[in-house]
Kinemage of the C-alpha trace (Angstrom):
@kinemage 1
@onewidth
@group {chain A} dominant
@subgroup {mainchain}
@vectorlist {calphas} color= white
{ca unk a 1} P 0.000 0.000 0.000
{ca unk a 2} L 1.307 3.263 -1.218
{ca unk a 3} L 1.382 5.478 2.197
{ca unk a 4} L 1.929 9.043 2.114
{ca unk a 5} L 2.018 11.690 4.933
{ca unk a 6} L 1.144 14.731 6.598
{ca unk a 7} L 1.967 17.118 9.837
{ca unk a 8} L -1.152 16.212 11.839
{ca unk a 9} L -1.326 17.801 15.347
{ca unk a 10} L 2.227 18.253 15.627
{ca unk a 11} L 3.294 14.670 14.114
{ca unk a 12} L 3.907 13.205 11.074
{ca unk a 13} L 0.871 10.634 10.042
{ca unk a 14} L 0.661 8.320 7.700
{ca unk a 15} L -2.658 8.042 5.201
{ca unk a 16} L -3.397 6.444 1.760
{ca unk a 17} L -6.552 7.519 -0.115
{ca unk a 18} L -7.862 5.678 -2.935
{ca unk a 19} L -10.665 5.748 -5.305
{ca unk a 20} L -12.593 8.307 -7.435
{ca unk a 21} L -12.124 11.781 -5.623
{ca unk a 22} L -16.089 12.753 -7.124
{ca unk a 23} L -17.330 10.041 -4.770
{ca unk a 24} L -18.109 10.061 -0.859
{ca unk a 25} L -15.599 9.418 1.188
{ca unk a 26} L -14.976 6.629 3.971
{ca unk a 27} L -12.626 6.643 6.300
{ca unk a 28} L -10.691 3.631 7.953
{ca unk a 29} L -9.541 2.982 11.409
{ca unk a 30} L -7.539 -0.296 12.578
{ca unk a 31} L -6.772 -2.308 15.644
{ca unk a 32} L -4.035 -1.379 18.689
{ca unk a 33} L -0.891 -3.212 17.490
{ca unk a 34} L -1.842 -3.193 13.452
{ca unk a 35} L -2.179 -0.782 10.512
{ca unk a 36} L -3.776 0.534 7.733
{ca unk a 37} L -2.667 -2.663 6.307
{ca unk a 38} L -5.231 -4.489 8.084
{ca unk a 39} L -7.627 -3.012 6.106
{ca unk a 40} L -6.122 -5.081 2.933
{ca unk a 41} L -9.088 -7.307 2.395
{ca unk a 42} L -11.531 -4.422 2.482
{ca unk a 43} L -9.597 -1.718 -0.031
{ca unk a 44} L -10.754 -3.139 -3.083
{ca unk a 45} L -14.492 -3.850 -3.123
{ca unk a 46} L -14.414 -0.389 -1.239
{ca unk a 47} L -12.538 1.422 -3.810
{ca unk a 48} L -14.566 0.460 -6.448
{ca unk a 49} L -17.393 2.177 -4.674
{ca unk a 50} L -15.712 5.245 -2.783
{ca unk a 51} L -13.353 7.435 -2.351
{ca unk a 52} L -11.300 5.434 0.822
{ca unk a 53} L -9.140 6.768 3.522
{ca unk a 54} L -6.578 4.380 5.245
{ca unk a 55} L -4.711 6.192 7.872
{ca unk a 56} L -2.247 4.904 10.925
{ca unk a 57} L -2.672 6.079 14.539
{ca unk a 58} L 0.132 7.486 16.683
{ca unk a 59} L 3.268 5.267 16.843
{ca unk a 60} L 1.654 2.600 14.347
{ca unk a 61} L 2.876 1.430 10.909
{ca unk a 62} L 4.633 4.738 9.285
{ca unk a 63} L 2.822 7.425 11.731
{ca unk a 64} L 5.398 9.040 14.326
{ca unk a 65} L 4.362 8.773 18.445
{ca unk a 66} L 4.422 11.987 20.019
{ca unk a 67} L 4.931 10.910 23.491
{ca unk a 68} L 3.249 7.681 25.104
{ca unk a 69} L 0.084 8.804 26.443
{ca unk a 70} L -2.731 9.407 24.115
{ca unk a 71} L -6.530 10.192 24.517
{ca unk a 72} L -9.116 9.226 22.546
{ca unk a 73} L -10.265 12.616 21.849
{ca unk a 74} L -7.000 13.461 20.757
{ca unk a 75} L -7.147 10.486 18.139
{ca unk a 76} L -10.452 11.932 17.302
{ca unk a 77} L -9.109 15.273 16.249
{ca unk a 78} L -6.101 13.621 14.424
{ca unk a 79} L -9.074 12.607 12.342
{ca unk a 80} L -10.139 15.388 12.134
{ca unk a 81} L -7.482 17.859 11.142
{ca unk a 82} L -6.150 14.889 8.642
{ca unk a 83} L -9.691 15.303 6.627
{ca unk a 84} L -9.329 19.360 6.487
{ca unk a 85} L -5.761 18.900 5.565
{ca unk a 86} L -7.372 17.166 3.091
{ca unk a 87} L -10.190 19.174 2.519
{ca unk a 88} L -12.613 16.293 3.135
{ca unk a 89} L -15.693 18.138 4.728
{ca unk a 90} L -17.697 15.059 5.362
{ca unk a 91} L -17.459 11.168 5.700
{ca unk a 92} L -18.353 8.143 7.018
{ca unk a 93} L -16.107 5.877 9.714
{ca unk a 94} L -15.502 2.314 10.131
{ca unk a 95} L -13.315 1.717 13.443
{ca unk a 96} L -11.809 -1.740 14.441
{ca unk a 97} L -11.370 -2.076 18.008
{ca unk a 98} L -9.843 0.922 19.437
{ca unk a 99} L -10.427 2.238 15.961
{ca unk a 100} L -14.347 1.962 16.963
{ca unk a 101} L -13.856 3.867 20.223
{ca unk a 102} L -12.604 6.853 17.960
{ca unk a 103} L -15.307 6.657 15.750
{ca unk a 104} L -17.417 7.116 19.256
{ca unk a 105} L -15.314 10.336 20.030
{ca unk a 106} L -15.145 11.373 16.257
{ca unk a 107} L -19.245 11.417 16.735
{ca unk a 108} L -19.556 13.128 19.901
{ca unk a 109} L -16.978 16.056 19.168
{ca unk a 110} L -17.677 16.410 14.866
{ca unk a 111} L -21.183 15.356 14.682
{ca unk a 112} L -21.252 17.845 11.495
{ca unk a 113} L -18.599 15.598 9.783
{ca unk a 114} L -19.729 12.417 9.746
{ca unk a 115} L -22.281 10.342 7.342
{ca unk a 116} L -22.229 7.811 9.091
{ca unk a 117} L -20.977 5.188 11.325
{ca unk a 118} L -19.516 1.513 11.731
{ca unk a 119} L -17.844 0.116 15.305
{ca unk a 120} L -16.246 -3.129 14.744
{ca unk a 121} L -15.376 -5.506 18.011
{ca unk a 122} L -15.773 -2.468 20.203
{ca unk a 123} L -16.330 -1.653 23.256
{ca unk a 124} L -17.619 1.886 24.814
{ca unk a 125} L -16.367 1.562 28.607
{ca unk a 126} L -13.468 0.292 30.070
{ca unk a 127} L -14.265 -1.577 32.934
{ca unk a 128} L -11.357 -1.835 35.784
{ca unk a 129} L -10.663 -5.297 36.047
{ca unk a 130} L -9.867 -4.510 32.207
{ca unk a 131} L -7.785 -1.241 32.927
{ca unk a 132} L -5.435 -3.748 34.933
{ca unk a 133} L -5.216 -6.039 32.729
{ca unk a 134} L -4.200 -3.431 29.631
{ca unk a 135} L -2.051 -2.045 32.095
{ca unk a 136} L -0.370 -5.599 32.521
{ca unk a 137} L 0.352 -5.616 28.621
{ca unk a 138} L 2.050 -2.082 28.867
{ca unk a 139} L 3.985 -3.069 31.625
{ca unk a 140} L 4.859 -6.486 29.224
{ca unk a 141} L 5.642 -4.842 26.013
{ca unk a 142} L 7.811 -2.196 27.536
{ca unk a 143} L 9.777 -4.702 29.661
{ca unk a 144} L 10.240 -7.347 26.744
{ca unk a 145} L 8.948 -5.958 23.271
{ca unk a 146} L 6.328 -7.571 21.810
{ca unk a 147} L 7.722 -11.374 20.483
{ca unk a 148} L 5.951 -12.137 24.269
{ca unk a 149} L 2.854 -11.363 23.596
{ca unk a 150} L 2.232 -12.888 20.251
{ca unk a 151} L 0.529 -15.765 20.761
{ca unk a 152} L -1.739 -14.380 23.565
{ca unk a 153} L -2.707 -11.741 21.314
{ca unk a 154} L -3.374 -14.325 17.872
{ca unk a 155} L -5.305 -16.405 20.207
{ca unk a 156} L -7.436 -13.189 21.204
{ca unk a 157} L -7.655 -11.996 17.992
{ca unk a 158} L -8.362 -15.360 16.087
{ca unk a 159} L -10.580 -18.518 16.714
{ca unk a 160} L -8.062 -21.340 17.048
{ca unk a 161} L -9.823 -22.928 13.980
{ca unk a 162} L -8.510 -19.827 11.958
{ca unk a 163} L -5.153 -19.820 13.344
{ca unk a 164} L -4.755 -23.459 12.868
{ca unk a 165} L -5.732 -23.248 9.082
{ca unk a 166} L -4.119 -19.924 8.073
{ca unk a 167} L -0.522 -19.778 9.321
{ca unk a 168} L 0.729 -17.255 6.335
{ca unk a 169} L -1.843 -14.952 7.876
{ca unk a 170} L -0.881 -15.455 11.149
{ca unk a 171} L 2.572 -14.230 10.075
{ca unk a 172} L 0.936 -11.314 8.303
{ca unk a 173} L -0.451 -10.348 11.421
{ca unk a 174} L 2.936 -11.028 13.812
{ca unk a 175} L 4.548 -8.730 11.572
{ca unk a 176} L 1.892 -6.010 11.589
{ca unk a 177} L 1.924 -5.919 15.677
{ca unk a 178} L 5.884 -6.251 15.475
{ca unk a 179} L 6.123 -3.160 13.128
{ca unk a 180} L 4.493 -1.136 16.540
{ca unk a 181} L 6.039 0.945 18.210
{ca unk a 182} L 6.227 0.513 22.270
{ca unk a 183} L 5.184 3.719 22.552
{ca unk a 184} L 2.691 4.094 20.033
{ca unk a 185} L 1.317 1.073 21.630
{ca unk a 186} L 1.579 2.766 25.204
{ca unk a 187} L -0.782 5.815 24.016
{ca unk a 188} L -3.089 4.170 22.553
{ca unk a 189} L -3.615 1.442 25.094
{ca unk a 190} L -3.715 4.499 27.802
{ca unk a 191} L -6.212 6.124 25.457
{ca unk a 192} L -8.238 2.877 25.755
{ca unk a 193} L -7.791 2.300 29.653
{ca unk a 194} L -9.989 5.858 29.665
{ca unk a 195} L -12.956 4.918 27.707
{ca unk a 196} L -16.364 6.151 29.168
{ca unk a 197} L -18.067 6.923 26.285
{ca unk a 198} L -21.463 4.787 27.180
{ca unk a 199} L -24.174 7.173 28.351
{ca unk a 200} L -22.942 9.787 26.105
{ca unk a 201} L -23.742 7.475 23.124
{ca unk a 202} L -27.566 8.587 23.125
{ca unk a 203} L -26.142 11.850 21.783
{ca unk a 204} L -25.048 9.924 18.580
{ca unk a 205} L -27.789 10.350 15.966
{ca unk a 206} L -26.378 9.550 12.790
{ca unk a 207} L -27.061 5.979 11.090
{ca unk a 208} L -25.291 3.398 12.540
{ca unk a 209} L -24.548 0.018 12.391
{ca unk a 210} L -22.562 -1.995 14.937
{ca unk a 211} L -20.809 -5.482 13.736
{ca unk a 212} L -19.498 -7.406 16.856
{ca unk a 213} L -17.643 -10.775 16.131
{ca unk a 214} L -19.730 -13.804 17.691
{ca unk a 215} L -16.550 -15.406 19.504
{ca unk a 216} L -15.094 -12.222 20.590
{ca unk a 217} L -14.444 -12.744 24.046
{ca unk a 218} L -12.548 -9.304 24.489
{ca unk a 219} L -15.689 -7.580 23.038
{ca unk a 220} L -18.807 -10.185 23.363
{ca unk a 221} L -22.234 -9.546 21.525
{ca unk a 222} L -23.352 -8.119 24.561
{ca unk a 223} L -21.113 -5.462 24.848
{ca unk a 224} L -22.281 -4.195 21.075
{ca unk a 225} L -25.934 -4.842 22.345
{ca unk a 226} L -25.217 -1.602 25.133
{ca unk a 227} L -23.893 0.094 22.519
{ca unk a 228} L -26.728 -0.164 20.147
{ca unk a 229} L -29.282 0.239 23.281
{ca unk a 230} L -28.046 4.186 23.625
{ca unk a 231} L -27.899 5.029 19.969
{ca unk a 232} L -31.077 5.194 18.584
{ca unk a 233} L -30.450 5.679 14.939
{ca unk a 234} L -28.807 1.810 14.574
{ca unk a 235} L -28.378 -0.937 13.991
{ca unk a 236} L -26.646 -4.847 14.803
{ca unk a 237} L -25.397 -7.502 12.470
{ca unk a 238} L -23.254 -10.416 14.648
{ca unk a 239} L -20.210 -11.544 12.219
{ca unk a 240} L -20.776 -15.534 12.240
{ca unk a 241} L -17.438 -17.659 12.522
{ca unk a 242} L -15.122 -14.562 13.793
{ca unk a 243} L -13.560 -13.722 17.084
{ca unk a 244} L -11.462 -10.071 16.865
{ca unk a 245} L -10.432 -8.979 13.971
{ca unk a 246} L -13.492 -9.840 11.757
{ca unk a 247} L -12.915 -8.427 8.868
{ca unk a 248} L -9.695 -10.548 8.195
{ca unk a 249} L -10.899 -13.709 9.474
{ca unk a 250} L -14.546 -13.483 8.358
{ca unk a 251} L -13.858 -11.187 5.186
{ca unk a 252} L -16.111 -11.740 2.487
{ca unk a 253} L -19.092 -12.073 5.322
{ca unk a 254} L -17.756 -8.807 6.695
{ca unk a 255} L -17.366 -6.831 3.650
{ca unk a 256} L -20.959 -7.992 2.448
{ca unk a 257} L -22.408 -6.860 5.518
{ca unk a 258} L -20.127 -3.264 5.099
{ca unk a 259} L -20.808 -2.320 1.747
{ca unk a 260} L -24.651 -3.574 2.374
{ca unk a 261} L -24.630 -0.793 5.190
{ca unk a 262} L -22.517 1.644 3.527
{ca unk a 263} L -24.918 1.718 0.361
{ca unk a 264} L -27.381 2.817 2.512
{ca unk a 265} L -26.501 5.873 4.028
{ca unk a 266} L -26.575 9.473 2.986
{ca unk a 267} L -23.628 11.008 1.617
């Protein structure tokens, strides 16, 4: 993937856009620990369609980390400021993971911007027993890098099916959360330790659909269902056969059900 960059907040970020500039625009946001990259299986039914916007947060893939504590609102605005450096007045966002909490913040503080809405394996509060245990997985990656954590985090992010039958992918992946850096990873795990975003969710009115994995454990269905209970404007689909990262594992379901959604929404 062809990346480019730009001086975003104070920091050089990484973006690729692709597909006919006359047609509305969708922006993408990945998983702690990945990149744009991740997006791979999505980019080309998309840019058929669209006009798509890859991007990588602080201290991932080719975007600098300005320090090693991050907020989501501050994610949010390097959204922001990346689509009027781009003179993009309006899209719609698909977040993965802690790319879906942005898309929560992105809503709340640029309403005005947004089209609409898709949060992927999400969650909209951190709980503390799961403050702790991020904070254990700092604490981890900064002591020893991150060749410790990879299988915990495959076997997280993967039904054991998957990882059994698609080993090239599983190195795909390793190399993806290896290419991180520790304090990229830092900020944006501290920006996820914060999350709170669940009663101002009702705020959200612009269409929305939610796509949790059904053997996410990190994210279950349920936690998707609270999210869809406080914006009123949405709506559900459960990605059969997929644990984390659904749109690799589960892709041509998960792209069906995207484009399905995205077809259906104002520009």
């Amino acid at each position: 993937m062809t990346r480019t960059s730009a001086t975003i907040n104070g920091y050089e970020l990484a973006y690729s856009i692709r597909g006919d500039e006359h047609r509305p625009v969708i922006v993408l946001s990945h998983a702690l620990a990945t990149s744009m990259e991740v997006w791979a299986y999505q980019l080309p039914l998309l840019a058929q369609r669209f006009r798509v916007l890859v991007y990588d947060l602080r201290g991932h893939g080719g975007s600098a980390a300005p320090g090693n504590s991050f907020t989501l609102q501050e994610l949010a605005s390097d959204v922001a400021a990346l689509l009027d450096h781009l003179q993009i007045p309006r899209a719609a966002f698909v977040g993965l993971s802690i790319g879906g909490m942005v898309g929560q913040l992105f809503a709340l503080q640029y309403p005005d911007r947004l089209t609409g809405l898709v949060l992927c394996s999400t969650g909209s509060r951190t709980e503390p027993q799961a403050k702790a245990t991020i904070e254990d997985r700092i604490k981890a990656v900064r002591a020893e890098g991150f060749k410790g954590q990879l299988q915990s985090t495959l076997s997280r992010w993967f039904s054991a099916k998957f990882i059994e039958e698609a080993p090239a992918t599983m190195a795909w992946i390793s190399n993806l959360i290896l290419a991180t850096s520790v304090d990229g990873y830092t900020g944006c795990a501290r920006a996820v330790q914060d999350l709170d975003a669940t009663d101002a969710l009702s705020e959200v009115r612009v269409k929305t659909l939610i796509i949790p994995g059904e053997h996410d454990l990190g994210f279950p269905e349920k936690v998707s269902r609270a999210i869809q209970q406080k914006i009123a404007n949405s709506e559900l689909i459960l990605l059969k056969g997929a644990a984390h990262l659904g749109n690799v594992e589960q892709a041509h379901r998960f792209n069906e059900i995207l484009l399905n959604f995205l077809g259906r929404i104002p520009n």
